[in-house]
C-alpha positions as CSV (number, residue, x, y, z in Angstrom):
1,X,15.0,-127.2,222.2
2,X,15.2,-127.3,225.9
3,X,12.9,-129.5,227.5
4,X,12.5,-127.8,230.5
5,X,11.1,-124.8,228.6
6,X,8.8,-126.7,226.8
7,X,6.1,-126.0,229.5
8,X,5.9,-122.1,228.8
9,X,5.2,-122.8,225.1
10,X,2.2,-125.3,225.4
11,X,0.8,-123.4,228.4
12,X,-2.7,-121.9,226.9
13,X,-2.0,-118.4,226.6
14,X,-2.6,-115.3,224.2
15,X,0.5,-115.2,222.6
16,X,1.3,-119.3,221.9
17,X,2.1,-118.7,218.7
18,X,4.0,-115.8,218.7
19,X,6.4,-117.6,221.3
20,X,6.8,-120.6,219.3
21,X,8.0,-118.8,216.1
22,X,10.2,-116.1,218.2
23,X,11.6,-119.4,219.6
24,X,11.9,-121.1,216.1
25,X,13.8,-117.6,215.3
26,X,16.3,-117.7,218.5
27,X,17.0,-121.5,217.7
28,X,18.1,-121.1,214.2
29,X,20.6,-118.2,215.2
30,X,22.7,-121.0,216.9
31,X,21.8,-119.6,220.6
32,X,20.9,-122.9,224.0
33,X,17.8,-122.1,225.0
34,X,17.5,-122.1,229.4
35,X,14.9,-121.0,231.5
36,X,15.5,-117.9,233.4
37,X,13.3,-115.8,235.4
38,X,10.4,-117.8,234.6
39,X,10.7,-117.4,230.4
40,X,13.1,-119.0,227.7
41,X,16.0,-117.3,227.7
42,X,18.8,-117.6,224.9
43,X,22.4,-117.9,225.4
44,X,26.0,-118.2,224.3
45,X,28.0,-119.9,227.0
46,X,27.1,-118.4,230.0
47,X,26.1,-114.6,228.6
48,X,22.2,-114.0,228.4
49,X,21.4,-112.9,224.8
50,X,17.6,-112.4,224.2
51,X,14.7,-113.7,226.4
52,X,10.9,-114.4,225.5
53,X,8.4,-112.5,227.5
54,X,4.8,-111.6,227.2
55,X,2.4,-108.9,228.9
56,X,-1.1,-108.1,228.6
57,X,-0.7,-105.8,225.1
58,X,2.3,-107.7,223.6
59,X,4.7,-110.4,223.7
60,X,8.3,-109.3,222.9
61,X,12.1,-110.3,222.1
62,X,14.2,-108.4,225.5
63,X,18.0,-108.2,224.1
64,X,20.1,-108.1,226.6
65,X,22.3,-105.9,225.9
66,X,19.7,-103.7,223.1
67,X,21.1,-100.4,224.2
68,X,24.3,-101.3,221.8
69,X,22.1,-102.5,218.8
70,X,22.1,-100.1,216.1
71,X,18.3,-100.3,216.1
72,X,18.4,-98.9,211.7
73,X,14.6,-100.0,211.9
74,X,14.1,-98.3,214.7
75,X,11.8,-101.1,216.2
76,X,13.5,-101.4,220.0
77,X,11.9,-100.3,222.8
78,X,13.0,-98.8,226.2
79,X,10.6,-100.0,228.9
80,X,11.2,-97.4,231.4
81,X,13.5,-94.2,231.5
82,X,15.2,-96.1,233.9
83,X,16.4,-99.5,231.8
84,X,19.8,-99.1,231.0
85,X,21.0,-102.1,228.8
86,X,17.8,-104.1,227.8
87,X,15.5,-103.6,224.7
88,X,12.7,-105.1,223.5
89,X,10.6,-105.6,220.0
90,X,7.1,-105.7,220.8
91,X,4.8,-107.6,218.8
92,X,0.6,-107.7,218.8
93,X,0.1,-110.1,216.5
94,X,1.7,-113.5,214.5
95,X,2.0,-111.2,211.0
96,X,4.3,-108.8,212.5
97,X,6.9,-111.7,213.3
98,X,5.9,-113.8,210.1
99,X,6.6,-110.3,208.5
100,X,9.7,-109.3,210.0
101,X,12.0,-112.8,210.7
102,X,14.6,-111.6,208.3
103,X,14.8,-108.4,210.3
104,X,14.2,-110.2,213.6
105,X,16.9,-112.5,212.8
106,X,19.4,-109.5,212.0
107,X,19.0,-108.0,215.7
108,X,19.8,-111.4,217.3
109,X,22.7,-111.9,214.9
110,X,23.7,-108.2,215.4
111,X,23.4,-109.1,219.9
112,X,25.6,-112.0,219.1
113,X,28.3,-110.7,217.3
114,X,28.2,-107.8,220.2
115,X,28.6,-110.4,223.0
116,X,31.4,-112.2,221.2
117,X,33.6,-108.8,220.7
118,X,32.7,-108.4,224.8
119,X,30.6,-105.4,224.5
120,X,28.4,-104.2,227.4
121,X,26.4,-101.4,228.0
122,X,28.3,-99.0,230.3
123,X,25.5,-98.5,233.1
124,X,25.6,-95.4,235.2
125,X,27.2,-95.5,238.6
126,X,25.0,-94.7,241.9
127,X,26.9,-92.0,242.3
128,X,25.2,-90.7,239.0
129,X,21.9,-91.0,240.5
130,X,19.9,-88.6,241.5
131,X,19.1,-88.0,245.6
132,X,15.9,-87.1,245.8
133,X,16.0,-83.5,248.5
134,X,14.0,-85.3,251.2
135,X,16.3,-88.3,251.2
136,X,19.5,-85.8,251.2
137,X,17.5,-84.0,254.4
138,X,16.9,-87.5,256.1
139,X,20.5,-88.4,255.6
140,X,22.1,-85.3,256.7
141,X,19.9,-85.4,259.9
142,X,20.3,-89.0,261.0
143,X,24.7,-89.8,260.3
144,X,23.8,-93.4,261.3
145,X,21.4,-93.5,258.2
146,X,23.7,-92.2,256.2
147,X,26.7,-95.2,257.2
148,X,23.8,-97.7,256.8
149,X,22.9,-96.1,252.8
150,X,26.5,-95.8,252.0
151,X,27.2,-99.7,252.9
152,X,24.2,-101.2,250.8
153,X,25.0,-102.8,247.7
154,X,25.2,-100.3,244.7
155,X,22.5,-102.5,242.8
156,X,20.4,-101.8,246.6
157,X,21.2,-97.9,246.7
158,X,20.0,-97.5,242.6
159,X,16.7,-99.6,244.3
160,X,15.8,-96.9,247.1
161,X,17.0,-93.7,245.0
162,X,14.2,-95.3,242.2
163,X,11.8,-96.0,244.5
164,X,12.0,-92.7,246.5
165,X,12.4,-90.4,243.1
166,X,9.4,-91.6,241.9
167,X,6.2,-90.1,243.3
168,X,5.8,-86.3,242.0
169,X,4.3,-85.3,245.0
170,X,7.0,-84.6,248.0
171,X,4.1,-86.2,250.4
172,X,4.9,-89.2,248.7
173,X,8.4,-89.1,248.4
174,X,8.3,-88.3,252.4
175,X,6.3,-91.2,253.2
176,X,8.5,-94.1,251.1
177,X,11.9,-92.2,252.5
178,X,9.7,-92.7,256.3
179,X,8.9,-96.9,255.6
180,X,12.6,-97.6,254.5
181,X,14.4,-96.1,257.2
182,X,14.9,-99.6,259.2
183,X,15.0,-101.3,256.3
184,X,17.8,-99.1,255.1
185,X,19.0,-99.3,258.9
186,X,19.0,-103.2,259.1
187,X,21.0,-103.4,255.8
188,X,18.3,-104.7,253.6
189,X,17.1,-103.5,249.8
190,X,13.9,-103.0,248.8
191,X,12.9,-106.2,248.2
192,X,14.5,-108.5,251.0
């Protein structure tokens, strides 16, 4: 156990004791427990294996790498269309983890053997990605907005085509493509 981490399982929350048996669970499958983005995350060297997280509705186990799980319970979860490599298994309740370790343990075993072969989930190029019309119309119309799209990051492109695809109504789509054109212009992503 990681001291560091010990704050986020005696801070008074919903799912206290659902964290402290999934962390139980990560400990005894041999993985270093670190904090990352604010939760206890497990690892193997320097690879990210499964990380603790918790939400209004559930607290979960996010693998990594889940895409490449065999998932023969069918228990992983996709969070959006858009997640590419990470899974999760969502829990409600203590008696669904108190039910499940064997299996629980299995999908953390199965994410480590993965990691040591040196699988990774093949995610999708930029290029794959979609343009939403309006962007393609803003781009063709303004070159130097185009230069400026095309010299982004990939991970900063993926950002704005997400973020612009979104909406279902073209007004909206119209509006987001009109707030990020410096942005875009000054080379910064979404969030900077």
């Amino acid at each position: 156990m990681n001291p560091a981490v010990d704050w986020f399982f005696t801070k008074d929350t919903k799912w206290q004791e659902e964290y402290s048996e999934l962390r139980t669970l990560a400990l005894d499958c041999g993985l270093t427990e670190e904090l990352k983005w604010g939760c206890p995350c497990y690892t193997i060297g320097k690879n990210n294996i499964v990380l603790i997280h918790g939400f209004k509705d559930y607290c979960a186990l996010l693998f990594m790498q889940g895409a490449l799980l065999k998932d023969e319970k069918g228990i992983l979860v996709q969070q959006t269309e858009n997640v590419q490599a990470t899974r999760q298994i969502r829990f409600t309740g203590i008696e669904e983890i108190l039910k499940s370790k064997s299996t629980i343990k299995a999908y953390i075993e199965e994410a480590i053997a993965l990691d040591k072969a040196g699988l990774k989930v093949e995610l999708k190029k930029t290029t794959e990605f979609k343009i939403p019309e309006e962007f393609q119309m803003v781009l063709d119309e303004m070159p130097e907005l185009k230069i400026a799209f095309q010299s982004l990051t990939p991970g900063r492109q993926r950002g704005y085509l997400l973020y612009f695809s979104a909406p279902k109504q073209a007004k909206t789509r119209e509006a987001r493509i009109e707030k990020s054109i410096q942005q875009i212009l000054d080379g910064k992503g979404l969030e900077d």
